[in-house]
Structures are given as structure tokens and as C-alpha cells.
mmJSON file of the N, C-alpha and C atoms, coordinates in Angstrom:
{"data_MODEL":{"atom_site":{
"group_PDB":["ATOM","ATOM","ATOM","ATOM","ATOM","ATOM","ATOM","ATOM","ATOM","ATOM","ATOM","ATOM","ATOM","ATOM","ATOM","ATOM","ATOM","ATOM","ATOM","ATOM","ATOM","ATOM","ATOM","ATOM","ATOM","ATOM","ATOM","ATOM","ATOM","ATOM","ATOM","ATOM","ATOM","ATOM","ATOM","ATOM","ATOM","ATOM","ATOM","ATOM","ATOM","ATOM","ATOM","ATOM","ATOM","ATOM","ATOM","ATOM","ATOM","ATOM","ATOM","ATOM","ATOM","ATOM","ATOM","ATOM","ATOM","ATOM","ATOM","ATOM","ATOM","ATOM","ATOM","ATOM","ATOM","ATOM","ATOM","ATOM","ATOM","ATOM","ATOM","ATOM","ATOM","ATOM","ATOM","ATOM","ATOM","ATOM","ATOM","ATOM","ATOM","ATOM","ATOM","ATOM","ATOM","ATOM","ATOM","ATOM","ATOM","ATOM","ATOM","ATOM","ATOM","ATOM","ATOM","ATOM","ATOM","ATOM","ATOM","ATOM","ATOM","ATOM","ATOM","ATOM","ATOM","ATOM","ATOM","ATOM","ATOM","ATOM","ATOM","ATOM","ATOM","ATOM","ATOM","ATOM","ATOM","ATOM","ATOM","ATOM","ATOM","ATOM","ATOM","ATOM","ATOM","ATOM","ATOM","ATOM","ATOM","ATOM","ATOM","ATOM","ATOM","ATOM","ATOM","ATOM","ATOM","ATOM","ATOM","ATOM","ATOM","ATOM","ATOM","ATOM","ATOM","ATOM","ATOM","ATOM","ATOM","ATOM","ATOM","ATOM","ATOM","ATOM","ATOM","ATOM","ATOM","ATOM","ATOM","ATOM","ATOM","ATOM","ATOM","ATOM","ATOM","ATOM","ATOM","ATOM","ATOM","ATOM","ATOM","ATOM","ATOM","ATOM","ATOM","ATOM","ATOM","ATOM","ATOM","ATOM","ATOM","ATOM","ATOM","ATOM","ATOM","ATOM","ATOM","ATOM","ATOM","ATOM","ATOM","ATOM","ATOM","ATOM","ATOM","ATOM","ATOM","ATOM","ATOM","ATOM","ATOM"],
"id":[1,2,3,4,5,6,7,8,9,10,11,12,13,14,15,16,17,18,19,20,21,22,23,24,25,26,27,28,29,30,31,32,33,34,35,36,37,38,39,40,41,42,43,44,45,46,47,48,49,50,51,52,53,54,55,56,57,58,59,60,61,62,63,64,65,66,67,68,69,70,71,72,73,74,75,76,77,78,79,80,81,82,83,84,85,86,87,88,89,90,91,92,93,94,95,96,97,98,99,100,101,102,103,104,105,106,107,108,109,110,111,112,113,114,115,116,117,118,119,120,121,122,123,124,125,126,127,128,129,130,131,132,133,134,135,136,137,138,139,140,141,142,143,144,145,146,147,148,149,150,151,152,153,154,155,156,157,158,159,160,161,162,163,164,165,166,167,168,169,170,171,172,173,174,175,176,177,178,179,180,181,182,183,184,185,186,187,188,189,190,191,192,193,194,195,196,197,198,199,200,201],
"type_symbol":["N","C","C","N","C","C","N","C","C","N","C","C","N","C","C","N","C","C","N","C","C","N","C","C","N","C","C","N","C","C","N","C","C","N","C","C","N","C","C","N","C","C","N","C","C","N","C","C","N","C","C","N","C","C","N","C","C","N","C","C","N","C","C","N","C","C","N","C","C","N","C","C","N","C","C","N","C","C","N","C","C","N","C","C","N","C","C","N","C","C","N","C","C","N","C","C","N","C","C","N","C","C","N","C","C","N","C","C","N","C","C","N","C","C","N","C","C","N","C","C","N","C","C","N","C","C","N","C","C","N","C","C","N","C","C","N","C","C","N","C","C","N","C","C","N","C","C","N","C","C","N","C","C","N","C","C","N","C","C","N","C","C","N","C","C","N","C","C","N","C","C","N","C","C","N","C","C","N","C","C","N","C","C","N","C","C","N","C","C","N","C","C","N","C","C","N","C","C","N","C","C"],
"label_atom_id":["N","CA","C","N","CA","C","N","CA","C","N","CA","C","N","CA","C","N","CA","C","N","CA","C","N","CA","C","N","CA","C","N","CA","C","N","CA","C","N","CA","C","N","CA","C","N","CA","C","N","CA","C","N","CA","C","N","CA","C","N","CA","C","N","CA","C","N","CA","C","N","CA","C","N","CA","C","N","CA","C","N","CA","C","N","CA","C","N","CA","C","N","CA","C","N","CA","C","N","CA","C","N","CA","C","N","CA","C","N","CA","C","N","CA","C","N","CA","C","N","CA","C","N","CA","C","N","CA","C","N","CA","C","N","CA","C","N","CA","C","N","CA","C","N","CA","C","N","CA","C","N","CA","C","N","CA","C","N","CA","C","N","CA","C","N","CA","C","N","CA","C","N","CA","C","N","CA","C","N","CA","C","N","CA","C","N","CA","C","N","CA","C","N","CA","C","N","CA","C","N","CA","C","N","CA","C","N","CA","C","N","CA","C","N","CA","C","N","CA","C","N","CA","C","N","CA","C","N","CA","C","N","CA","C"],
"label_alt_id":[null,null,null,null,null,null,null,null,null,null,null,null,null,null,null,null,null,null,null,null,null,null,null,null,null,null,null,null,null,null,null,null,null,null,null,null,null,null,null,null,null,null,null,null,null,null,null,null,null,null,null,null,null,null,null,null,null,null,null,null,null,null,null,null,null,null,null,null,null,null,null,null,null,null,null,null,null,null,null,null,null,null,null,null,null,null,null,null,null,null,null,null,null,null,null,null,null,null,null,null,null,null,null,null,null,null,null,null,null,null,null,null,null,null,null,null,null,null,null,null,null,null,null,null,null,null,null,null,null,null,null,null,null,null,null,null,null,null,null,null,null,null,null,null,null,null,null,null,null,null,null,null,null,null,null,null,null,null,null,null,null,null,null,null,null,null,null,null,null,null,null,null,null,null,null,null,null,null,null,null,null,null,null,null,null,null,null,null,null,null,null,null,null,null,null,null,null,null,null,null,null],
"label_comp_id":["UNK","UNK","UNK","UNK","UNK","UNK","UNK","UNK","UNK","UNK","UNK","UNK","UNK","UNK","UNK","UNK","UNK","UNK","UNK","UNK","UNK","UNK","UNK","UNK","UNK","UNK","UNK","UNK","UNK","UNK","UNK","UNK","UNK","UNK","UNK","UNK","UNK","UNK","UNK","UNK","UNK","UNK","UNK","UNK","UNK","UNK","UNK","UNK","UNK","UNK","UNK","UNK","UNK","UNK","UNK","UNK","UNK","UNK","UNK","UNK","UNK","UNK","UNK","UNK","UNK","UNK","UNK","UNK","UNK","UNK","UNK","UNK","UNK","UNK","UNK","UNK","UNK","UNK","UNK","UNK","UNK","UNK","UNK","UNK","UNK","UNK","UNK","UNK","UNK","UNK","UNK","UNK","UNK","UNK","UNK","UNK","UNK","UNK","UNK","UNK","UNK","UNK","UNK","UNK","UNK","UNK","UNK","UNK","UNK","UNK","UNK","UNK","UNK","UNK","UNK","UNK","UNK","UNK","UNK","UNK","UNK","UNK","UNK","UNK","UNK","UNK","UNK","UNK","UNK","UNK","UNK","UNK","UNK","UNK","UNK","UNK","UNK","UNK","UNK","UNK","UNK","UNK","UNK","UNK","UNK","UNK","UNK","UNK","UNK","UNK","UNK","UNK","UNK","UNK","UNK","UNK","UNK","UNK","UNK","UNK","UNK","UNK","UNK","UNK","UNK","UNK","UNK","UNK","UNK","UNK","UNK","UNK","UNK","UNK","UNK","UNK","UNK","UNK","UNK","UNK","UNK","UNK","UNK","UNK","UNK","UNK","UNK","UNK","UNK","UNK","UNK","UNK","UNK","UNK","UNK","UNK","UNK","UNK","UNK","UNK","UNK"],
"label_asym_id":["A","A","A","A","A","A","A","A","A","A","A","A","A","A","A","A","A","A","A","A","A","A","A","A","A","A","A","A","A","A","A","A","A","A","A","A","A","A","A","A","A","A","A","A","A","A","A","A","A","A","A","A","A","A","A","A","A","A","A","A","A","A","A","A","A","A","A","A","A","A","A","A","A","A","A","A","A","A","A","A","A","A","A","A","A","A","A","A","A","A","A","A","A","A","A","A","A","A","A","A","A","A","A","A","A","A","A","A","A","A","A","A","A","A","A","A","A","A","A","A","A","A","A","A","A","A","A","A","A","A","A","A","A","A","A","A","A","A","A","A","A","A","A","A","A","A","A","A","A","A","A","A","A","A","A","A","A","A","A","A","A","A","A","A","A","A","A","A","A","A","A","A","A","A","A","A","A","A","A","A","A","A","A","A","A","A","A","A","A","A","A","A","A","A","A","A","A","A","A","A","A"],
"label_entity_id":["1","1","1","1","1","1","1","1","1","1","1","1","1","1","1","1","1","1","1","1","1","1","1","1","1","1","1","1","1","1","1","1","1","1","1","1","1","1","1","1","1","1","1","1","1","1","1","1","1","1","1","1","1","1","1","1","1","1","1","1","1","1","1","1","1","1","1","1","1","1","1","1","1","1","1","1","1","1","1","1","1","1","1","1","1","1","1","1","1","1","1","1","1","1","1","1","1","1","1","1","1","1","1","1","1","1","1","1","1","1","1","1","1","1","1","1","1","1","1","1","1","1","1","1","1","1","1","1","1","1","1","1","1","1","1","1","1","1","1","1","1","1","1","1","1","1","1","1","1","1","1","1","1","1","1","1","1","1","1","1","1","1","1","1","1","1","1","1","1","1","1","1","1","1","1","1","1","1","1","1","1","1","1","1","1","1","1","1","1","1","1","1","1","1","1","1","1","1","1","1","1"],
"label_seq_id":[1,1,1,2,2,2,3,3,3,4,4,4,5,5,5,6,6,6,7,7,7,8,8,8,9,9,9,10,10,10,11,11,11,12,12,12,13,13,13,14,14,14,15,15,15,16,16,16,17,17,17,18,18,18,19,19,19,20,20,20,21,21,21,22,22,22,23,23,23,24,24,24,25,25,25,26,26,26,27,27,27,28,28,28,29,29,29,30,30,30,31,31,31,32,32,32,33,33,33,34,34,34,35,35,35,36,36,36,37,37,37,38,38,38,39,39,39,40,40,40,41,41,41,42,42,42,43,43,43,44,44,44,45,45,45,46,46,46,47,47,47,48,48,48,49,49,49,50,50,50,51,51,51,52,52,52,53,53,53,54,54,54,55,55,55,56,56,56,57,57,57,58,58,58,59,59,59,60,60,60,61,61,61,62,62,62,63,63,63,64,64,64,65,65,65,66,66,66,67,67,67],
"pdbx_PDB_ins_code":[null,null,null,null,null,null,null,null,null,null,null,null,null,null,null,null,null,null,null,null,null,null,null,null,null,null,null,null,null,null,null,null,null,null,null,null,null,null,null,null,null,null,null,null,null,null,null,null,null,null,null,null,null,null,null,null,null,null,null,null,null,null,null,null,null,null,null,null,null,null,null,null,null,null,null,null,null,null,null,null,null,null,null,null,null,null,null,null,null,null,null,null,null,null,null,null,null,null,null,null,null,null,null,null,null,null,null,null,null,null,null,null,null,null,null,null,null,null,null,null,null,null,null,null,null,null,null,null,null,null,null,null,null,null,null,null,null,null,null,null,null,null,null,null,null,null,null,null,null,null,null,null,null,null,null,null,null,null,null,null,null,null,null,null,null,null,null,null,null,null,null,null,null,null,null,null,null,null,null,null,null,null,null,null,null,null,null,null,null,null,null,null,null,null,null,null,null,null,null,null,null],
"Cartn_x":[12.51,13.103,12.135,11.033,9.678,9.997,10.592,10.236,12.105,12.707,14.106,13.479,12.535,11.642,11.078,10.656,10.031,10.817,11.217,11.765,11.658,10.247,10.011,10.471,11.685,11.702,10.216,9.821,8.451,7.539,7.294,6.78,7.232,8.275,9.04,8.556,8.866,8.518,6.791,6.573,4.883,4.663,5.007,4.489,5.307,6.529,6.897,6.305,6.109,5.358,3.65,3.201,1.717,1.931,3.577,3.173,3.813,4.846,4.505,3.695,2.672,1.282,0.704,0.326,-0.481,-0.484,1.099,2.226,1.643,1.851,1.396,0.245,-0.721,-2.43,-2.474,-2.291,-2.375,-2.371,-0.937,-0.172,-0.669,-1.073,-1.971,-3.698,-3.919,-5.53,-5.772,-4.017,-4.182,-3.767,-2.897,-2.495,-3.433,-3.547,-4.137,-4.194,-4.974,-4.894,-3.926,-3.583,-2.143,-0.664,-0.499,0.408,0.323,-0.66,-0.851,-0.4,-1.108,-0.714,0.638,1.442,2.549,3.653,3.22,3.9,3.855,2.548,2.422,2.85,2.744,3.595,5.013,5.787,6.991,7.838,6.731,6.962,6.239,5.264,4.2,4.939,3.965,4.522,4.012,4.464,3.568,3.04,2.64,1.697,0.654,0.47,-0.731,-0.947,-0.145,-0.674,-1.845,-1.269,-1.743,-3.581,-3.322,-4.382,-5.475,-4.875,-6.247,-6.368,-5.553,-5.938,-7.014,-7.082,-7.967,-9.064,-9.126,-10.642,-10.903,-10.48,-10.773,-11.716,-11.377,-11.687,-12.506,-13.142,-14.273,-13.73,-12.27,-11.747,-11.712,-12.362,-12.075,-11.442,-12.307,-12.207,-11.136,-10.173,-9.823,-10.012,-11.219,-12.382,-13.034,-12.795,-13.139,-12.379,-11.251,-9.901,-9.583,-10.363,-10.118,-11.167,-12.211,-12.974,-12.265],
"Cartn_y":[-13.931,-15.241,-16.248,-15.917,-16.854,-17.412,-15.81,-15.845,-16.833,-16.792,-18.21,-19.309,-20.01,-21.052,-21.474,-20.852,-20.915,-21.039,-22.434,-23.443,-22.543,-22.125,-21.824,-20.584,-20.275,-18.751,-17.826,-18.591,-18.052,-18.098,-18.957,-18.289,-17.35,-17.181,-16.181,-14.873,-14.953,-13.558,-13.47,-14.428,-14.16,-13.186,-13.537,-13.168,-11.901,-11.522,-9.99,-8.972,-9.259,-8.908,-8.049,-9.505,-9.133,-8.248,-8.247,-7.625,-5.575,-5.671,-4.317,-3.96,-4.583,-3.761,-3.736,-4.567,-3.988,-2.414,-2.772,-1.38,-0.105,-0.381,0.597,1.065,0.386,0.386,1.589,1.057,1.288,2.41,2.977,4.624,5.673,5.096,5.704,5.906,4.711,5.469,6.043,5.507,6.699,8.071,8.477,9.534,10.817,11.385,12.945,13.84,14.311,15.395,16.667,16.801,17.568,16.798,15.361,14.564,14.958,14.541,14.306,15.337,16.522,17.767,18.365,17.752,18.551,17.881,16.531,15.552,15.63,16.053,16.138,17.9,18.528,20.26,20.108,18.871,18.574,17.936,17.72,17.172,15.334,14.896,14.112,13.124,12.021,11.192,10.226,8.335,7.519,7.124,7.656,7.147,7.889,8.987,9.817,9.193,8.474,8.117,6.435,6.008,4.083,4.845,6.055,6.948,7.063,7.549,8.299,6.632,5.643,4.567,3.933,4.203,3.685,4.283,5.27,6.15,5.888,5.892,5.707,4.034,3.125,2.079,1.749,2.395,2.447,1.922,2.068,0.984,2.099,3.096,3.99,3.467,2.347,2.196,0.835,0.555,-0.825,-1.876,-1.283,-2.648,-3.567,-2.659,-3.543,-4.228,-4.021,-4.472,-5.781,-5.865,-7.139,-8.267,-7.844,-8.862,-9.905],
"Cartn_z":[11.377,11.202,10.593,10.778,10.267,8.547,7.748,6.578,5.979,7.064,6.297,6.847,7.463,7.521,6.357,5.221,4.185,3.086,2.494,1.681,0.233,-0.336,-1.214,-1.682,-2.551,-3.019,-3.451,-4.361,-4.488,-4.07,-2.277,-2.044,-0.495,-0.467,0.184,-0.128,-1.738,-2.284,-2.028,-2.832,-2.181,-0.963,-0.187,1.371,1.481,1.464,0.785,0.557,-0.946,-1.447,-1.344,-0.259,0.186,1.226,1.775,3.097,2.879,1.808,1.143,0.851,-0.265,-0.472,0.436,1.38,2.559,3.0,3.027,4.408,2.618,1.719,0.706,0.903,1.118,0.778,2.117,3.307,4.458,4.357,4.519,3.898,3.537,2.216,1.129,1.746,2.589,2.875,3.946,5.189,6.584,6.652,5.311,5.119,5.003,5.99,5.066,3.751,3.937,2.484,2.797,3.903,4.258,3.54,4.035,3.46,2.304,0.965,-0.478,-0.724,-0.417,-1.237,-0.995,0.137,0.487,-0.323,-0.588,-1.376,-2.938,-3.223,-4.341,-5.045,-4.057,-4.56,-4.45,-4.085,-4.519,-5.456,-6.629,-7.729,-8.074,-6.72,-7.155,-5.629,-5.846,-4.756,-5.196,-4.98,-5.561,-4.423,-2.75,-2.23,-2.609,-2.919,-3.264,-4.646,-5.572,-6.829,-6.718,-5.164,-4.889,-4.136,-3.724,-3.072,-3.953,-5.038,-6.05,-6.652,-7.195,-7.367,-6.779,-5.002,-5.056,-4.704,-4.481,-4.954,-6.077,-7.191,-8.63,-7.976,-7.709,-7.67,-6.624,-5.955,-5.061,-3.791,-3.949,-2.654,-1.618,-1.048,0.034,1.316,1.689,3.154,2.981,3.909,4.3,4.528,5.056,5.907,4.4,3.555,2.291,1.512,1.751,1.572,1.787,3.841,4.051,3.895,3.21,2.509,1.922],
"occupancy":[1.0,1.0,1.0,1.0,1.0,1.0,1.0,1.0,1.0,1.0,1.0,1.0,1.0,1.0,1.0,1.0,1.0,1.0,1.0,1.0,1.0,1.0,1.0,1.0,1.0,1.0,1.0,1.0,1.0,1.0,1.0,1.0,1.0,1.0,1.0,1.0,1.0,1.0,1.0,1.0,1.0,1.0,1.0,1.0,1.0,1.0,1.0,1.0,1.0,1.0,1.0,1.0,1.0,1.0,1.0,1.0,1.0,1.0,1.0,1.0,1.0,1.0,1.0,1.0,1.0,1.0,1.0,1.0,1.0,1.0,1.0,1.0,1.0,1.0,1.0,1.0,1.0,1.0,1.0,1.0,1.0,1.0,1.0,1.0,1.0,1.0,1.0,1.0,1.0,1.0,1.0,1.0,1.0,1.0,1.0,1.0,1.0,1.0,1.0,1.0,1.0,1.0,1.0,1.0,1.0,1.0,1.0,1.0,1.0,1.0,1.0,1.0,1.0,1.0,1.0,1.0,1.0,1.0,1.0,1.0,1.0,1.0,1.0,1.0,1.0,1.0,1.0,1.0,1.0,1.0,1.0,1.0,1.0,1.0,1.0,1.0,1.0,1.0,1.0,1.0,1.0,1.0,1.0,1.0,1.0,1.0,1.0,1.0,1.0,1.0,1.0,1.0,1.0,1.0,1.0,1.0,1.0,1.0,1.0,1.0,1.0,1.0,1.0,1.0,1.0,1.0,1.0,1.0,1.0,1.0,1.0,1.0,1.0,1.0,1.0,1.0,1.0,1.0,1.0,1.0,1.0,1.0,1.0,1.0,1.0,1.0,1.0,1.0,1.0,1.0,1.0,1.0,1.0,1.0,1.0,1.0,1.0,1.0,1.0,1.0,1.0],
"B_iso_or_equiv":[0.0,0.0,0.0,0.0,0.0,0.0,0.0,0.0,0.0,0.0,0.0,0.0,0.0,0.0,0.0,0.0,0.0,0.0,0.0,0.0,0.0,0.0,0.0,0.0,0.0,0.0,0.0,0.0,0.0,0.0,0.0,0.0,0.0,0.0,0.0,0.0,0.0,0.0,0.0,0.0,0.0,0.0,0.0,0.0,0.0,0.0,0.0,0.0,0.0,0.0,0.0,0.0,0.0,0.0,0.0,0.0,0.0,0.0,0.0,0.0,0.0,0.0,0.0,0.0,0.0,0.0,0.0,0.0,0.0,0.0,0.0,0.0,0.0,0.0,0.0,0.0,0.0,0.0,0.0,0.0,0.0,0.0,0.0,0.0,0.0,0.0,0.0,0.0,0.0,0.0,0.0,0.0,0.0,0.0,0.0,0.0,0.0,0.0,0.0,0.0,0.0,0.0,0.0,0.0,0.0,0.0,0.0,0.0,0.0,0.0,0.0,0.0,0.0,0.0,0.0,0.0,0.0,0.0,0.0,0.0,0.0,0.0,0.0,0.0,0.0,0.0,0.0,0.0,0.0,0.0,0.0,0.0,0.0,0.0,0.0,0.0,0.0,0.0,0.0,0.0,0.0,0.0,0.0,0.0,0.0,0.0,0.0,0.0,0.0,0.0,0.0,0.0,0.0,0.0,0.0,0.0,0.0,0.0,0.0,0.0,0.0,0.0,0.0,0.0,0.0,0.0,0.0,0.0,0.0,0.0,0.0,0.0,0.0,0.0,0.0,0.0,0.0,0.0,0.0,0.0,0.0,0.0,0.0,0.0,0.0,0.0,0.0,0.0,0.0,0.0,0.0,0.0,0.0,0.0,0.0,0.0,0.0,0.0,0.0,0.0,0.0],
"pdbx_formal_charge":[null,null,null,null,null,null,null,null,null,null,null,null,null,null,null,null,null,null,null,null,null,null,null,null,null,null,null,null,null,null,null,null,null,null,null,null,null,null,null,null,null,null,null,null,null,null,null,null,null,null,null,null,null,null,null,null,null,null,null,null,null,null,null,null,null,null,null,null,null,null,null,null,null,null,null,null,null,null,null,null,null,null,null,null,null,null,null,null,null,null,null,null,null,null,null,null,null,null,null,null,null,null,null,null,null,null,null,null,null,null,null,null,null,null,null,null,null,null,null,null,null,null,null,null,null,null,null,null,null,null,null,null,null,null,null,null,null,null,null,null,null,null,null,null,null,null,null,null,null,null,null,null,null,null,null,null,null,null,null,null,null,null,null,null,null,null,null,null,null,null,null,null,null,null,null,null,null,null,null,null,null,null,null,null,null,null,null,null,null,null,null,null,null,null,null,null,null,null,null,null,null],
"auth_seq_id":[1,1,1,2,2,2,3,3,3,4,4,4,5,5,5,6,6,6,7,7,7,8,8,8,9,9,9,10,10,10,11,11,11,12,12,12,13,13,13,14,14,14,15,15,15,16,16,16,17,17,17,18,18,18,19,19,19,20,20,20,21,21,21,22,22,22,23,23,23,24,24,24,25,25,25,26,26,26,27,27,27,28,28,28,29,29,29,30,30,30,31,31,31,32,32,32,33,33,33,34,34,34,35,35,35,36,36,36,37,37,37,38,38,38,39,39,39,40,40,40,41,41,41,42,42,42,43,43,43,44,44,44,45,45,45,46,46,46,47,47,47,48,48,48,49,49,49,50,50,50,51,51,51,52,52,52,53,53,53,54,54,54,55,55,55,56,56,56,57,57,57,58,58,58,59,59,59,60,60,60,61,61,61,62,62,62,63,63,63,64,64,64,65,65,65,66,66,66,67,67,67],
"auth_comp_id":["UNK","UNK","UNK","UNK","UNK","UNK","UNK","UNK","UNK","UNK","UNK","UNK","UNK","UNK","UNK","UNK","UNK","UNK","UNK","UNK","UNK","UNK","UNK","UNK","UNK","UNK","UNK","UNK","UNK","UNK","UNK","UNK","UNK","UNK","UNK","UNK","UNK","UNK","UNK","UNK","UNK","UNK","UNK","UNK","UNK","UNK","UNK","UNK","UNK","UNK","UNK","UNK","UNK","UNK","UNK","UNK","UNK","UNK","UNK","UNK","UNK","UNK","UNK","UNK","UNK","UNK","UNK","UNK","UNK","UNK","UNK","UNK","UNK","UNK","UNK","UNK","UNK","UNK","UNK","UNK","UNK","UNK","UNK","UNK","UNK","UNK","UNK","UNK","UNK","UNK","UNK","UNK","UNK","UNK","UNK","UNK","UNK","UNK","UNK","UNK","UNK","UNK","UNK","UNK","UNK","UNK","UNK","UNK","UNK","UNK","UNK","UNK","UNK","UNK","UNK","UNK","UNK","UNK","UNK","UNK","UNK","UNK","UNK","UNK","UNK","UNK","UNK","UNK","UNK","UNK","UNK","UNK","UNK","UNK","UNK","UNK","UNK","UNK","UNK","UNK","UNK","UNK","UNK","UNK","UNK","UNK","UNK","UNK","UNK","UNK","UNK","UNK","UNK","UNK","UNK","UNK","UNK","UNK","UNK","UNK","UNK","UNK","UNK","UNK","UNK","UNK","UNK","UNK","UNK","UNK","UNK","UNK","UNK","UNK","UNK","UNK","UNK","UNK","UNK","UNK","UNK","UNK","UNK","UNK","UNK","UNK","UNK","UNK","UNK","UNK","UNK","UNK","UNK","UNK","UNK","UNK","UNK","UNK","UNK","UNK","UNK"],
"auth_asym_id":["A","A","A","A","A","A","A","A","A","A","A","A","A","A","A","A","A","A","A","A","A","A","A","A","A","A","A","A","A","A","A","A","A","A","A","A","A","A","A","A","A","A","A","A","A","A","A","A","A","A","A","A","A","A","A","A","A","A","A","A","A","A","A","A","A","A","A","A","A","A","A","A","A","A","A","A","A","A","A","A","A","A","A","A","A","A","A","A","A","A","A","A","A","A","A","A","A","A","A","A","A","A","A","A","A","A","A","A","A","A","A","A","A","A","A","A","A","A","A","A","A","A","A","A","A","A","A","A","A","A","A","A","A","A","A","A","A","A","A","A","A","A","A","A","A","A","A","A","A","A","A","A","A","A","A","A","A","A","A","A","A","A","A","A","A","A","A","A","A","A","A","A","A","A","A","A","A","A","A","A","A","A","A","A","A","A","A","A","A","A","A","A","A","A","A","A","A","A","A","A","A"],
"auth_atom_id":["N","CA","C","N","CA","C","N","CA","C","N","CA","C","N","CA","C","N","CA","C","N","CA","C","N","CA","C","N","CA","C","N","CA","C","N","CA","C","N","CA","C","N","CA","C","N","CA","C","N","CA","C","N","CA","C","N","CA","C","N","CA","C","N","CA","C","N","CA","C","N","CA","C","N","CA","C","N","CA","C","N","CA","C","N","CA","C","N","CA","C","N","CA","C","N","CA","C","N","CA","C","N","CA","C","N","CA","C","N","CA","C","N","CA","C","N","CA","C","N","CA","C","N","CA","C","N","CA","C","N","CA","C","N","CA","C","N","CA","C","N","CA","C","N","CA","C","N","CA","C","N","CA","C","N","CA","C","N","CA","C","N","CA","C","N","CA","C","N","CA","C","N","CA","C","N","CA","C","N","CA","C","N","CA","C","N","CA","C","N","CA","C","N","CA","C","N","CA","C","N","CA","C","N","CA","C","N","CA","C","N","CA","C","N","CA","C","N","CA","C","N","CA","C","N","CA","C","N","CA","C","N","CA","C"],
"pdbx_PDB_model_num":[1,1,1,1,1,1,1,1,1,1,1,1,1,1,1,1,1,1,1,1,1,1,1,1,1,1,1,1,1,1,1,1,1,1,1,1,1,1,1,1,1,1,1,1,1,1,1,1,1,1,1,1,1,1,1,1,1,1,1,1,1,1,1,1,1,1,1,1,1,1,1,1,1,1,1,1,1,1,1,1,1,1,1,1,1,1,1,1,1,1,1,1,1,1,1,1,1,1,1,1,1,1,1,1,1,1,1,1,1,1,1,1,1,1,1,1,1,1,1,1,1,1,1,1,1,1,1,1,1,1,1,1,1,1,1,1,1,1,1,1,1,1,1,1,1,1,1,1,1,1,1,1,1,1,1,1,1,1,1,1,1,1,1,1,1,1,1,1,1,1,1,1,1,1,1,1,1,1,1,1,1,1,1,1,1,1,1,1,1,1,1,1,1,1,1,1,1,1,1,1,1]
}}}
């Protein structure tokens, strides 16, 4: 109910928004390498794709996230 308090469409979506990628990020870095591969031998998955994103990007851990 917090988020029909908030006047602003944009920034409604804002906060949305931030709070999917979070729930994405999250996913993607608590998931196992059991998850990825079982996901990905079924024709790919895009949490294993937000995954290697952020290995590619040195982002491993969360805790760096919330810097």
C-alpha cells in the first residue's frame, strides 16, 4: 500500500523498478551452479545471463552492490 502513497508515476516506477533488479541481482548471485546449468541445458535462462553479467563485471559479491 506504501507504493499508491506515491503521487509520482515516475517515481512509482522508479522504486519498481529498483526493487526488481534487486530481486534479479539477488537470484542471479544466490543461485547455484546446479540452478545455471540446469537452466541453461534447457535452452538458456536470463538469470544465468544477469549471472555471467556480473562476473564479467567484477560484481561477484553483493556486499559490493550495496556500496
Amino acid at each position: 500500500m506504501e507504493l499508491l502513497k506515491i503521487d509520482d508515476a515516475y517515481d512509482r516506477w522508479e522504486l519498481i523498478t529498483a526493487v526488481w533488479v534487486e530481486m534479479l541481482v539477488y537470484l542471479a548471485h544466490d543461485s547455484g551452479a546446479s540452478f545455471h546449468a540446469k537452466h541453461l541445458s534447457m535452452g538458456g535462462e536470463f538469470v544465468t545471463h544477469v549471472r555471467m553479467l556480473l562476473i564479467i563485471l567484477g560484481l561477484q559479491c553483493l556486499t559490493e552492490l550495496k556500496k
